[in-house]
Backbone as CSV, one residue per row, in Angstrom:
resi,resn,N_x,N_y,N_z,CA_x,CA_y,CA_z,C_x,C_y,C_z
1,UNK,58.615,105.424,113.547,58.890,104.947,114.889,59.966,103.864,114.866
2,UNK,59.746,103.115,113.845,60.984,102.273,113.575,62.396,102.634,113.471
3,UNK,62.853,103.530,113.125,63.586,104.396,112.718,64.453,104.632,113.774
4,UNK,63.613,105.311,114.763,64.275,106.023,116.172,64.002,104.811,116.865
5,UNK,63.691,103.984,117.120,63.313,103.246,118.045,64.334,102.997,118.834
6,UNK,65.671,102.573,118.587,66.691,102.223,119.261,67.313,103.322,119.670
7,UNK,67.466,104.762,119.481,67.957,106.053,119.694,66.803,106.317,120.706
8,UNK,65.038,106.464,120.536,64.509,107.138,121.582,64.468,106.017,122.415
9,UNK,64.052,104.867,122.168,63.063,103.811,123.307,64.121,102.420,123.618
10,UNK,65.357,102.702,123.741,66.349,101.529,123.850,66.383,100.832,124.745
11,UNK,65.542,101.932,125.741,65.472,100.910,127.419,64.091,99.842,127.589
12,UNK,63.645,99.936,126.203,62.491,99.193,126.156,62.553,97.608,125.101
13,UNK,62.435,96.446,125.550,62.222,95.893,124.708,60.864,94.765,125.567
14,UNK,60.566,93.570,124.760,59.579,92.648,124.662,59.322,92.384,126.028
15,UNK,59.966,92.512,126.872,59.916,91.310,128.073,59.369,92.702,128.940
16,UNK,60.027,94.126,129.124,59.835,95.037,130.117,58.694,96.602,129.253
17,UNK,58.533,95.809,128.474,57.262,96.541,127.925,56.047,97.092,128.074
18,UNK,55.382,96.364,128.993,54.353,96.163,129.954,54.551,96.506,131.450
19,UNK,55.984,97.066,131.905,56.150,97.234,133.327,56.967,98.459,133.415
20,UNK,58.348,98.353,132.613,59.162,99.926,132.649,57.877,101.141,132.573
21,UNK,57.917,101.889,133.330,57.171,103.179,133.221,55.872,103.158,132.921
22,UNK,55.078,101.742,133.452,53.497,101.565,133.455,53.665,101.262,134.762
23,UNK,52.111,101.472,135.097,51.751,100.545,136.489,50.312,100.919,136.320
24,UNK,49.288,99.541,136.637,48.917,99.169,136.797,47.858,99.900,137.719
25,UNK,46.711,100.758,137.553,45.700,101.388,139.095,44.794,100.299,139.234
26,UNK,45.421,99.705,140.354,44.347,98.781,141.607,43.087,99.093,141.260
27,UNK,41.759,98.044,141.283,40.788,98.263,140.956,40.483,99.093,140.328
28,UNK,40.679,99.347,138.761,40.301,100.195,137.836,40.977,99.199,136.313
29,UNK,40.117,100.483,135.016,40.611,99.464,133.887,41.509,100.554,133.522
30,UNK,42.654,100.937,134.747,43.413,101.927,134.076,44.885,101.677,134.232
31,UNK,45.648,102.015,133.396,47.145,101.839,133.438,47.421,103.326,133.456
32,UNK,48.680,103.607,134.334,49.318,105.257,134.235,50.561,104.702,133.799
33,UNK,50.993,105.441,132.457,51.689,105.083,131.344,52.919,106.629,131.429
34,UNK,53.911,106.800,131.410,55.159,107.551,131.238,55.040,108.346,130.140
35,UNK,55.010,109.582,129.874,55.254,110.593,128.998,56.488,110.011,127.938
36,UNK,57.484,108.731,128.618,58.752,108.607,127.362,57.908,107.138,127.263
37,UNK,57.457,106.438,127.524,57.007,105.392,127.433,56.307,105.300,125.475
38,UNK,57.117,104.309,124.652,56.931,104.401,123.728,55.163,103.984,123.396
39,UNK,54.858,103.604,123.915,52.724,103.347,123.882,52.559,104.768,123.909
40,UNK,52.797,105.979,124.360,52.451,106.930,124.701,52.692,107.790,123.293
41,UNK,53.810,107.601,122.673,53.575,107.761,121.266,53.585,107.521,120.390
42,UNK,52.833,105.964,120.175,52.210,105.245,119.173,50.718,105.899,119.642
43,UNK,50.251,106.096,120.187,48.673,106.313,120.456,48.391,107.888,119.796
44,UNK,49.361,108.807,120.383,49.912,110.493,119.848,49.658,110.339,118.023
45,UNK,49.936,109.038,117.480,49.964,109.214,116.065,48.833,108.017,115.703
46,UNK,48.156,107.378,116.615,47.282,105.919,115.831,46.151,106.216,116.881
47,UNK,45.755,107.006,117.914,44.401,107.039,118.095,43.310,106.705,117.732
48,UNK,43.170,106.861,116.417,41.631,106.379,116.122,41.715,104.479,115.963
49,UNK,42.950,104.570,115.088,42.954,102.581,115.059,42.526,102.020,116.353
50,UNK,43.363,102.692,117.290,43.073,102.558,118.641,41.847,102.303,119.488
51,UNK,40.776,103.266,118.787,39.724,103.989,119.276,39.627,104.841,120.637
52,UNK,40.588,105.356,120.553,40.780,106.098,122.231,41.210,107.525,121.558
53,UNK,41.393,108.201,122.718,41.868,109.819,122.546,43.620,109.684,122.573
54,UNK,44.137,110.662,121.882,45.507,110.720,121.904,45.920,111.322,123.248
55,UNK,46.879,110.319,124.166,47.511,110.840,125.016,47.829,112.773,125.635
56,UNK,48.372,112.638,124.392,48.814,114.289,124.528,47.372,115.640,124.411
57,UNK,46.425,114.811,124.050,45.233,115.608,124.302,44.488,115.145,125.725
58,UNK,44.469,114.360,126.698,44.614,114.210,127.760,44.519,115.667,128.912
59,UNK,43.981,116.051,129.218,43.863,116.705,130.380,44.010,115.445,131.699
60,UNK,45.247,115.976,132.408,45.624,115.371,133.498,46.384,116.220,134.297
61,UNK,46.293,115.829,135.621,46.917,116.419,137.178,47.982,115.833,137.620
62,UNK,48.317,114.997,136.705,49.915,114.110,136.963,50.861,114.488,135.422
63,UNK,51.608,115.642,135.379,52.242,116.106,134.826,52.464,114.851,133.231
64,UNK,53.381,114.298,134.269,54.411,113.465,133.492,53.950,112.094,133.196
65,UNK,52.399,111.778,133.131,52.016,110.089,133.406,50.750,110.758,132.646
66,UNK,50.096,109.418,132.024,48.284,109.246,131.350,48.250,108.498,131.497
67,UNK,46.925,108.648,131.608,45.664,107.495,132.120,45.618,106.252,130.550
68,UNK,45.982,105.755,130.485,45.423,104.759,128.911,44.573,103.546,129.503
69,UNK,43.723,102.997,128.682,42.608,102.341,129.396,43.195,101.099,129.088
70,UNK,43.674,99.727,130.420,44.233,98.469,130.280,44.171,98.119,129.034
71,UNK,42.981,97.550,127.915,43.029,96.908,126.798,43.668,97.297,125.970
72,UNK,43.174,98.937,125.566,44.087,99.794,124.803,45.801,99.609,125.012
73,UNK,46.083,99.845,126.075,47.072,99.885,126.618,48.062,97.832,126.244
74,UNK,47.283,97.221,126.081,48.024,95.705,125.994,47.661,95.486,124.386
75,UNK,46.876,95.993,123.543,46.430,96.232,122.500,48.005,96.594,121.842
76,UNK,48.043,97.944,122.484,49.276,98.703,121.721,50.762,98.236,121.861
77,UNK,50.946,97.401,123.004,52.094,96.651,123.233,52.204,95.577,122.396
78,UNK,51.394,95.056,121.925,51.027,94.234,121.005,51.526,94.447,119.841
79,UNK,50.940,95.475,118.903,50.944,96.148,118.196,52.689,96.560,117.924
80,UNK,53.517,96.979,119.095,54.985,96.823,118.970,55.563,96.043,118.871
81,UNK,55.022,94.911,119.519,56.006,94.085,119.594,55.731,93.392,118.161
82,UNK,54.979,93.091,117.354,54.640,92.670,116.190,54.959,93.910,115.003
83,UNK,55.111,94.836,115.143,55.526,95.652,114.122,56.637,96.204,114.250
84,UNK,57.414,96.621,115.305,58.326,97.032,116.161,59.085,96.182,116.584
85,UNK,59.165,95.609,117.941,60.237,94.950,118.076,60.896,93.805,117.524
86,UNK,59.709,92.995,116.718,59.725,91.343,115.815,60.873,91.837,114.888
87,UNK,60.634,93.022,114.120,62.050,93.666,113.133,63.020,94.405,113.770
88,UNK,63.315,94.500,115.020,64.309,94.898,115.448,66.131,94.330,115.688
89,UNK,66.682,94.457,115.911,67.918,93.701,115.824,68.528,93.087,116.924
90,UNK,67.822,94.144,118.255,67.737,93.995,118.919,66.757,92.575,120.119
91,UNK,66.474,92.463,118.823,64.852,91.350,119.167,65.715,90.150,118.583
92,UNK,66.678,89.773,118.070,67.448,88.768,117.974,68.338,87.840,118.150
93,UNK,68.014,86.565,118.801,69.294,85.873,119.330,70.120,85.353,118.593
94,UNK,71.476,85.666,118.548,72.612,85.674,117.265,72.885,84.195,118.009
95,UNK,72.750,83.637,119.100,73.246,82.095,119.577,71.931,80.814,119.125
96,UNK,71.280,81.733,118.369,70.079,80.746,117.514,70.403,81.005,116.507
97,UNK,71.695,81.276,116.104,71.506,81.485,113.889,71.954,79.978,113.608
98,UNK,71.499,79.870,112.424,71.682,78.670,112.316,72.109,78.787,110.980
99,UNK,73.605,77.994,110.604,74.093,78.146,109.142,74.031,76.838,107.954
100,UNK,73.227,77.106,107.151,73.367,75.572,106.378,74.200,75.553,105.281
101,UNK,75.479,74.937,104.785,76.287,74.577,103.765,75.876,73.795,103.414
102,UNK,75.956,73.992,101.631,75.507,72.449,100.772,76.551,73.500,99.554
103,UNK,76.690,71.949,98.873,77.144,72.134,97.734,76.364,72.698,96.476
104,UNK,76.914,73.195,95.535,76.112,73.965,94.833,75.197,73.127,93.300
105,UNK,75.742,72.242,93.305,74.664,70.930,92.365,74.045,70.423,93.209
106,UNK,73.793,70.586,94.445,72.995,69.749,95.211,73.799,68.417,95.604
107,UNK,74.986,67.932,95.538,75.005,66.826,96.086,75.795,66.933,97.754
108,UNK,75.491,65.385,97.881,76.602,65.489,99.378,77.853,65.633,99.178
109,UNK,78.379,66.124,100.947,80.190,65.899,100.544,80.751,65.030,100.355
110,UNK,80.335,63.761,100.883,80.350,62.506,100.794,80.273,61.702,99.544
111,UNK,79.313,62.238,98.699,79.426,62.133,97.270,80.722,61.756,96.858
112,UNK,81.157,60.737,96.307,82.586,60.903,95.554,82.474,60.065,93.952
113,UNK,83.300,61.109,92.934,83.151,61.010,91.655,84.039,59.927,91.539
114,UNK,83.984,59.266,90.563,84.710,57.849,90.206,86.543,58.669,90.065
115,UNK,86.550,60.142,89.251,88.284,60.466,89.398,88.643,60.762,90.537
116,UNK,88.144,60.501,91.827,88.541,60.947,93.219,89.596,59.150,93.271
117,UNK,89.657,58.630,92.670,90.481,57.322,92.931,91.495,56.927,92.194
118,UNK,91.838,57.968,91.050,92.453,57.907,89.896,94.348,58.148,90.594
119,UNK,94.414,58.022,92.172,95.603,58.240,92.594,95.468,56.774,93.714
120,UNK,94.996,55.822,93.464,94.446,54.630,94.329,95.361,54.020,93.835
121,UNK,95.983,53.376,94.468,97.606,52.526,94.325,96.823,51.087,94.083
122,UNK,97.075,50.388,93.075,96.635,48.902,93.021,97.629,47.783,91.948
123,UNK,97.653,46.099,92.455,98.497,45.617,91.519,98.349,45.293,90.447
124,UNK,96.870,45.771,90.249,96.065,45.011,89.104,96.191,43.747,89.040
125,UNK,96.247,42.716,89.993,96.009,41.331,90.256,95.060,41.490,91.671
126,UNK,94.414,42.209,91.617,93.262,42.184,92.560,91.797,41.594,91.722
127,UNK,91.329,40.384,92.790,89.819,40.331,92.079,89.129,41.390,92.336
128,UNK,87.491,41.145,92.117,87.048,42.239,92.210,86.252,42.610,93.572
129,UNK,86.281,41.948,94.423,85.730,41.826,96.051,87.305,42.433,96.592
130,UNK,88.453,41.897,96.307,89.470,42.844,96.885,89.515,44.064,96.172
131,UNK,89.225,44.777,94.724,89.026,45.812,94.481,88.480,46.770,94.985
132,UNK,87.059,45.879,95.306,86.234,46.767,96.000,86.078,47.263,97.830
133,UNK,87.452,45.994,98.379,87.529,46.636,99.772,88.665,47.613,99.418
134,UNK,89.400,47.999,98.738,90.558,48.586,98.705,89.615,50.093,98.146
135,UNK,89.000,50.374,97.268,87.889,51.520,97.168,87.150,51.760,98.213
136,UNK,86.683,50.670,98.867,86.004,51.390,100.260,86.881,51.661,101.020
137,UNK,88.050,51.272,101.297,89.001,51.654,102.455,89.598,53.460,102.357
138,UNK,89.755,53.368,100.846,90.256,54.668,100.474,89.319,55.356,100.383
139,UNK,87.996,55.591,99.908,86.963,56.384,100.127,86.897,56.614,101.547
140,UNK,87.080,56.027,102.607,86.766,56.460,103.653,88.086,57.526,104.105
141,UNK,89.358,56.880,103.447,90.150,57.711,104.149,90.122,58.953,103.387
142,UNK,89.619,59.108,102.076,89.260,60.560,101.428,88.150,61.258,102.372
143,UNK,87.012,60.654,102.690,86.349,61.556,103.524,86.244,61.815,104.889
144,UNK,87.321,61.331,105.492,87.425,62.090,106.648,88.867,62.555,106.402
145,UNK,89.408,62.954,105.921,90.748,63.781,105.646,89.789,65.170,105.194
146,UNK,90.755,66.277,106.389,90.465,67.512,106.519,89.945,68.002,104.840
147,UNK,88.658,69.098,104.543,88.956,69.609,103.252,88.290,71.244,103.310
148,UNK,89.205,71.551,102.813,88.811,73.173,103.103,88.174,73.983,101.967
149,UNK,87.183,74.394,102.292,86.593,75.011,101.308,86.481,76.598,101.425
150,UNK,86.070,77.427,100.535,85.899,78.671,100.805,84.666,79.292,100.531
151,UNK,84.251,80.097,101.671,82.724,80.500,101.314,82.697,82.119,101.656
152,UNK,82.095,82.381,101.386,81.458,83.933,101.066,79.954,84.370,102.023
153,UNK,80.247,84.938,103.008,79.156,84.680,104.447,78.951,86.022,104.230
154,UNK,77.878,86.806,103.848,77.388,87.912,104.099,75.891,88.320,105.656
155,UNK,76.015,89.251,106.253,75.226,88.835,107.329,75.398,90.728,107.500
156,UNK,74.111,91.110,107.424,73.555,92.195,107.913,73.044,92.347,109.048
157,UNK,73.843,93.807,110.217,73.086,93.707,111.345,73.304,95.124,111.648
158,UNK,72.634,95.786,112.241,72.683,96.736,113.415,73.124,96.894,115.128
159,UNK,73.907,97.698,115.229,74.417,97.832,116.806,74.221,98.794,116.867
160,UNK,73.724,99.171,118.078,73.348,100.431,118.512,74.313,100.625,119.823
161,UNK,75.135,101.715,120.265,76.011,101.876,121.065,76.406,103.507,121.108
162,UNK,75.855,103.593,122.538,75.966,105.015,123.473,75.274,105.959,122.151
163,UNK,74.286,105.608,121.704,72.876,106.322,121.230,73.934,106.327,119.435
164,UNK,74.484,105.652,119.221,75.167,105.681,117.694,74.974,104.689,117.598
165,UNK,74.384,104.461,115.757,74.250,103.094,115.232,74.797,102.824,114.054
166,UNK,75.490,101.942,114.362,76.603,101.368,113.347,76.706,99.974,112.538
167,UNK,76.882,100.434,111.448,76.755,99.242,110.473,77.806,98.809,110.604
């Protein structure tokens, strides 16, 4: 089911799961559920987990709709959205990724090695309190001067578009 999911059931995800092609019978514990409605065949193959009868064995007078009993019926939406849609790609907001850079010994960028100063202009008649503002002055201007690094971003996804899915 995973598989096809985005080819058969694309018009379905988390939020319209419970409403596309269900509704709800007024005073009763019954939902009339859509023949494409993906609950309709998760139940066709998991009935007994379920404990209910498989849809498609159903004797009914409404062609194209079954009766599934409310619990069953929010049970199995459940059941998708935790096995089904949670791994989908579709189930993902790409404006929540979040990227972390670090260096690869673990230190900061900020970090600076004692030869990062070995181009530090001095008269050597500096004490050592002017030594040491002339190292902090230049450390600072080393770390905020632009530094470009190069990284290697690998990122796996799926698109699904006009029923083709493309890596």
């Amino acid at each position: 089911m995973m598989a096809t999911w985005e080819e058969d059931f694309a018009k379905w995800n988390s939020e319209n799961l419970e409403t596309l092609c269900a509704m709800d019978v007024p005073d009763t514990d019954i939902v009339m559920v859509h023949l494409d409605h993906p609950v309709v065949q998760l139940l066709d193959k998991k009935f007994l987990e379920f404990n209910t009868i498989a849809p498609s064995a159903q004797l009914s007078n409404t062609p194209n709709w079954r009766q599934i009993p409310r619990n069953v019926f929010h049970r199995a939406c459940q059941w998708l959205r935790d096995n089904i849609l949670s791994k989908s790609s579709k189930t993902f907001d790409l404006s929540q990724l979040t990227l972390h850079v670090q260096k690869i010994d673990g230190s900061k960028f900020t970090d600076l090695s004692a030869g990062c100063f070995s181009d530090m202009q001095f008269a050597g008649t500096e004490s050592v309190q002017e030594m040491n503002e002339k190292k902090e002055k230049f450390a600072n201007i080393i770390v905020q001067m632009p530094f470009n690094i190069d990284i290697k971003l690998s990122l796996h996804y799926r698109l699904s578009m006009n029923n083709q899915i493309q890596y």
